[in-house]
N, C-alpha and C positions, 0 to 999 in steps of 0.2 A: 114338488110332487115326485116320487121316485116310482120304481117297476107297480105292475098291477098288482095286484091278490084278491084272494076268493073274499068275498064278504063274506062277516061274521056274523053270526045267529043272532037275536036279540033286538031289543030296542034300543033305548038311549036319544041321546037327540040332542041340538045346539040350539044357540040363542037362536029366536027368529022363525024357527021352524021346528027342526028336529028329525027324525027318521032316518031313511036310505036312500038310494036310490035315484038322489039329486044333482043338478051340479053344483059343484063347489065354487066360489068367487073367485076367480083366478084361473081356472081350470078348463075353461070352453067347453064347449058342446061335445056332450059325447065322454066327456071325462067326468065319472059320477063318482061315489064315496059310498062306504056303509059305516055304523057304527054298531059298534059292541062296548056290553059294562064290563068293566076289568075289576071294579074293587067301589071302595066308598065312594062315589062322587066322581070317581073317573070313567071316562070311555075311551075305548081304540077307535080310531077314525084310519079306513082303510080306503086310498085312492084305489079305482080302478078307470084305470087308464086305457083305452080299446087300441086293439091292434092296427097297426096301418095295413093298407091293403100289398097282398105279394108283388116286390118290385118296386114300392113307394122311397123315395129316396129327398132328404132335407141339401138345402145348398147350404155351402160355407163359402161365403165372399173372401179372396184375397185379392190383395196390392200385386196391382201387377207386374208380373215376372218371366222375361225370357228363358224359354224350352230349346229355343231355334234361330237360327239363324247363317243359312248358309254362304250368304257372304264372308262370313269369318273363316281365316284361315284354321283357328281352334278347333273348328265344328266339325260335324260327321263326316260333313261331303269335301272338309278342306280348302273351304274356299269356292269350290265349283259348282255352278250353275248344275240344276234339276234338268235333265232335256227330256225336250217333249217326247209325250208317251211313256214317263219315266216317274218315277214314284220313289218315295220315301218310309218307313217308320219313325215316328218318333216318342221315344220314355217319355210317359209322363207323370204316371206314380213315383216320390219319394223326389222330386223336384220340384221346384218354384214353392211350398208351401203344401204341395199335395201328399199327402201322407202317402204310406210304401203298402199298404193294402187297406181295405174297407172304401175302395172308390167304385162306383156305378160307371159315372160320367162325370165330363168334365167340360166348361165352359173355355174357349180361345179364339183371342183376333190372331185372324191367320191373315199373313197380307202375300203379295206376290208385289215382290222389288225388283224393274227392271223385267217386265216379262219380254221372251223372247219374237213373240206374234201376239196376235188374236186367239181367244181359246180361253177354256174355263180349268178351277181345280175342283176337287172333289178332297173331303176329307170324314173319314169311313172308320168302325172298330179295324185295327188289325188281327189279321187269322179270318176275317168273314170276306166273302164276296165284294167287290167293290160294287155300290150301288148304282142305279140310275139317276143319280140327285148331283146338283150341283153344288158349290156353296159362295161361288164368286165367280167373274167373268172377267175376263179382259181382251181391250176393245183395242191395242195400239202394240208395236214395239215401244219397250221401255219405259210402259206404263208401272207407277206402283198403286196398288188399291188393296184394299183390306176389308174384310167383313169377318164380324163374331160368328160363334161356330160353335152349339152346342150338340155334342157327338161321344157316344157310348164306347169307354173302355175297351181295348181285345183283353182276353183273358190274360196275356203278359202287358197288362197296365203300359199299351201303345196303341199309338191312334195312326192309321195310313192317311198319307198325302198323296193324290195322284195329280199333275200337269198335263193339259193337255197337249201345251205348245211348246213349254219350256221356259225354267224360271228360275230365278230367286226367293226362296219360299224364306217367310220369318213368323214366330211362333210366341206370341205371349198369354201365358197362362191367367184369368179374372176366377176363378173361382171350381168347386166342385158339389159333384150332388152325393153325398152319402146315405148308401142303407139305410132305413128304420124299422127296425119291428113293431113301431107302437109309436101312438100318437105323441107329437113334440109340440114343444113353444117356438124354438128359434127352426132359422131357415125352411118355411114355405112362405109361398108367395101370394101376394094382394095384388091384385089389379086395379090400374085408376082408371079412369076415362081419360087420356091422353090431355094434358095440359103444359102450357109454354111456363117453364119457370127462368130462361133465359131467352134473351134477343137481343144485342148489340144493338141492332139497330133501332130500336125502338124504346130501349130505354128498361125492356122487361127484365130485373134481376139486378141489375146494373144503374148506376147514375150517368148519366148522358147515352149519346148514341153513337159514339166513336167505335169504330174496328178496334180493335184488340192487336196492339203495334207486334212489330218484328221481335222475336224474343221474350211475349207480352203475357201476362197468366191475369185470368181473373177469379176469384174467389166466389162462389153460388150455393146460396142456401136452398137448399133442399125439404129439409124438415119441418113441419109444418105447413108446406105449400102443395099445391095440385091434387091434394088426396093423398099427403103420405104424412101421416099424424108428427109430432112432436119429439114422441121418442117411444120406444120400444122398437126402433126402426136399424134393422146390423146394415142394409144395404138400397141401393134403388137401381132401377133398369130404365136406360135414359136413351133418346134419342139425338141423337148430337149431331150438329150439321155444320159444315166451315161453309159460310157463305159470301160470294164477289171476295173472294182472294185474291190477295193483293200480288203473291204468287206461292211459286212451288213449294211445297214443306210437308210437314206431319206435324197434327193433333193429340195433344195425350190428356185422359183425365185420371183425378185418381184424389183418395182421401186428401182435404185440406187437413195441414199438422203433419203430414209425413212427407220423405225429401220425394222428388218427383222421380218415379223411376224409369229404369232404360226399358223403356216402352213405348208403342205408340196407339192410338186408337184410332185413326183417320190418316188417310194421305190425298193430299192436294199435286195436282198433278199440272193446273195451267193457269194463269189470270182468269181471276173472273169467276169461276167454277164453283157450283155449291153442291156440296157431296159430302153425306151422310154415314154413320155407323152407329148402331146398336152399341151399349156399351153398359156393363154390369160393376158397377163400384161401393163399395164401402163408404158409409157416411162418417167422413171426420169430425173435426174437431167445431163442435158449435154446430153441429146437423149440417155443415158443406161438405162441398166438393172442389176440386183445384181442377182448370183448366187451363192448359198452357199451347202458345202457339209457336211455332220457329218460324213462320215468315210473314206473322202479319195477316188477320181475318177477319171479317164478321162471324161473329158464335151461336148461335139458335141451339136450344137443349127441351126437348118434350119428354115429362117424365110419363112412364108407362105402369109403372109399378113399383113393388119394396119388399122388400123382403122380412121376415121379423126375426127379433133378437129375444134374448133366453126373459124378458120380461114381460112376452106375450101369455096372453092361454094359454092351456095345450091344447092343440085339436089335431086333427088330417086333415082339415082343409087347405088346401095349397101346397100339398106334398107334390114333387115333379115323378113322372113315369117314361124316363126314354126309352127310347124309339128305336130302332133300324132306322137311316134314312129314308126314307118312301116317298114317291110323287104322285102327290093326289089333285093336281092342276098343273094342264100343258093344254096354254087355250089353239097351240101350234098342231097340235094331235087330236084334236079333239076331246080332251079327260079333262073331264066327265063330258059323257055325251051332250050334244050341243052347242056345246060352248064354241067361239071363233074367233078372230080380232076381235078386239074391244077400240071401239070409235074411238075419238076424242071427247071428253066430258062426260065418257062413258062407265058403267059401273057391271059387277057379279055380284051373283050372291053364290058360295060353294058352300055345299056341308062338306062340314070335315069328321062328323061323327062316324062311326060303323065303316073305319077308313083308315088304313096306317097302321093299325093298334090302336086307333082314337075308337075308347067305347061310345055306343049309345047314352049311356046314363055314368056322372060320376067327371064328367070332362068339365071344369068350370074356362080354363085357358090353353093356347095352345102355343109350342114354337115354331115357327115355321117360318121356311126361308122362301122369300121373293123376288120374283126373278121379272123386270122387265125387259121384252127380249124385242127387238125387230122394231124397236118403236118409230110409231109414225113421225112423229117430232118433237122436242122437248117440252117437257113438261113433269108430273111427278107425282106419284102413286100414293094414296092413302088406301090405309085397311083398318076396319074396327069389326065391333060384333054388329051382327046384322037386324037385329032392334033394338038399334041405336040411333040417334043422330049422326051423320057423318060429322067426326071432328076438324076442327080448324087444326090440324096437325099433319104432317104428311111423316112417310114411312121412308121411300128413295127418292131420289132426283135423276130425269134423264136428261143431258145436255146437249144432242145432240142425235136425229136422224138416221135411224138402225143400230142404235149402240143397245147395247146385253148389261143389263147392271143388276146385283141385286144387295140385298139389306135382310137381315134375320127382324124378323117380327115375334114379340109375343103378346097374343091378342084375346083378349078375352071372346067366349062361345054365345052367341045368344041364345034363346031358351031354346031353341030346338037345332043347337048345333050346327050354326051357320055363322059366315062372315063374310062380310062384305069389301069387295075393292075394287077404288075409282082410280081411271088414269088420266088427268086432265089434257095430252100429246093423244094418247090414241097409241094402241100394241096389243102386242102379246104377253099374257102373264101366265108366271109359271111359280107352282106353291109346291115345295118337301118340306114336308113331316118332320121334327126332332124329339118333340115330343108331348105332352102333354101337361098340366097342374089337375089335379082333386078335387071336387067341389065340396067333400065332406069325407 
């Protein structure tokens, strides 16, 4: 199916049916056809494909690829530590696979290696304001921790890093959301109901229930499980967890069939510790995924969603619309009123609609980063749509008695623009905005 055009005058018609005005097989909702006679026995058959809405934007999944990394003497900073209070830019048009103009936004595990204190990062367009949002937290000296980070272009294709305390900042590029004027087949996104396609422990994905040794990758199909079809599938948005580590290291996932690259998706910071990351991959070879460890874990992976590749329909459903960061839940402040600690075994319901940029009508999903802050003791956060069932799936994990952690969620709207999240410790939760998917 190529660009729209006006329909042509006339009748005419196809096997089955005939006329205008319909959808065509292949073409999804929304994407109709006219026909006109051109001569003896022929007809012109004209797609018309409807426009996406202003700001609607398709992702393109890459293998992931380092932007950043300031430990290196190569790098911007030389080698030298971010200190606190102290900020960065950094390019990310025309590196890692992201084209050198026609980008919105851009999806990145950002980690902090070695942080100097306790203290969170922020990462914001460059040239705008630095927001009130956070995107990660850290709870130690010389902690490393990482969360994905989906965050809107500055006008010079850079994205600001702020430290609160002072760090090692490291930067791996998963993907981008480009432009559309009109509805597409590849890159908008499906949401599943959260489902377990790996467990070490348990045997889910995997034959037996062994940890995943020191220097150890296991291979996870993807396609065809949890609600992510067979194929027409370019990508999936996974939940990944290293859990009872055996000790310190970093987690990478990334297309099975290609070499594993210098990147990492998770860091493990002590024995025993289970701790999670949102993570956006390309489906390799035979509908997997590669997962590899450096020092030895239990592996847990809940798929969230998938993204589609150029053998879908074309529709606007699932097209992304970023965001400003914005915080639309701080149960520590009050926002939205009422709200306060959340018990132990306790749950919200927030709307997120009429809120951010998130419209009333037109929001099917949202991205939004989760912050559990002050927690009463450990335990571990889920969020879904809020008529739903709460799923057997959790979103972060807290290990530990006042620790600040968070996790990028993206979570499907229930019919009237709400969501729900349980913390089974008991804290304070804190949700910004990245942005939103299309219901149509």
């Amino acid at each position: 199916g190529g660009g729209g055009g006006a329909a042509a005058q006339g009748g005419g018609g196809l096997p089955g049916g005939g006329g205008s005005g319909r959808s065509l097989p292949g073409t999804g909702a929304g994407a109709t056809w006219a026909v006109a006679p051109v001569g003896s026995g022929s007809v012109r058959i004209t797609y018309i494909i409807p426009p996406a809405q202003p700001g609607a934007t398709a992702f393109v999944a890459l293998t992931p690829a380092r932007l950043l990394d300031t430990r290196e003497p190569t790098d911007i900073t030389a080698g030298n530590v971010v200190g606190a209070g102290g900020g960065i830019d950094v390019q990310v048009t025309g590196r890692g696979g992201v084209p050198a103009t026609g980008v919105a936004a851009v999806v990145l595990n950002v980690t902090v290696a070695g942080g100097l204190a306790p203290g969170f990062v922020t990462v914001w367009p460059s040239g705008e304001d630095r927001p009130t949002a956070s995107n990660l937290n850290v709870t130690a000296a010389g902690q490393n921790i990482a969360n994905l980070v989906t965050v809107k272009l500055g006008a010079n294709g850079k994205v600001s890093l702020f430290t609160q305390s002072g760090a090692h900042l490291v930067v791996d590029v998963e993907g981008y959301y480009a432009p559309t004027p009109s509805a597409v087949r590849a890159g908008r996104f499906k949401a599943v109901t959260p489902a377990r396609v790996l467990d070490t422990r348990s045997g889910v994905g995997v034959p037996g229930t062994t940890a995943v040794p020191t220097d150890g990758q296991v291979d996870v199909t993807v396609a065809g499980r949890g609600g992510v079809p067979t194929e027409g599938v370019a990508a999936v948005v996974l939940n990944v967890t290293a859990a009872s580590a055996t000790a310190p290291g970093f987690v990478t996932v990334w297309p099975t069939g290609q070499a594993r690259p210098k990147a990492s998706t998770l860091n493990v910071t002590f024995v025993g510790q289970n701790i999670p990351n949102q993570v956006i991959v390309p489906v390799g070879a035979d509908g997997r995924i590669s997962i590899y460890t450096q020092s030895g874990t239990h592996l847990v992976a809940d798929v969230l969603g998938w993204f589609t590749d150029g053998m879908q329909p074309i529709s606007r459903s699932g097209l992304f619309e970023p965001l400003p960061p914005a915080r639309v839940l701080d149960t520590r402040a009050g926002n939205p009123p009422g709200t306060s600690l959340v018990g132990p075994q306790g749950s919200i319901e927030l709307s997120v609609v009429n809120r951010a940029g998130v419209p009333s009508v037109g929001a099917a999903s949202v991205v939004i980063n989760v912050t559990a802050a002050e927690s009463t003791q450990p335990g571990f956060v889920t969020v879904w749509p809020a008529d739903q069932s709460k799923p057997t799936a959790s979103n972060l994990n807290i290990t530990a008695p006042g620790q600040n952690i968070a996790n990028l969620v993206t979570v499907g709207l229930s019919t009237t623009g709400t969501i729900s999240l349980f913390t089974s410790g008991g804290g304070h939760l804190v949700g910004d905005v990245a942005g939103y998917y299309i219901s149509a």
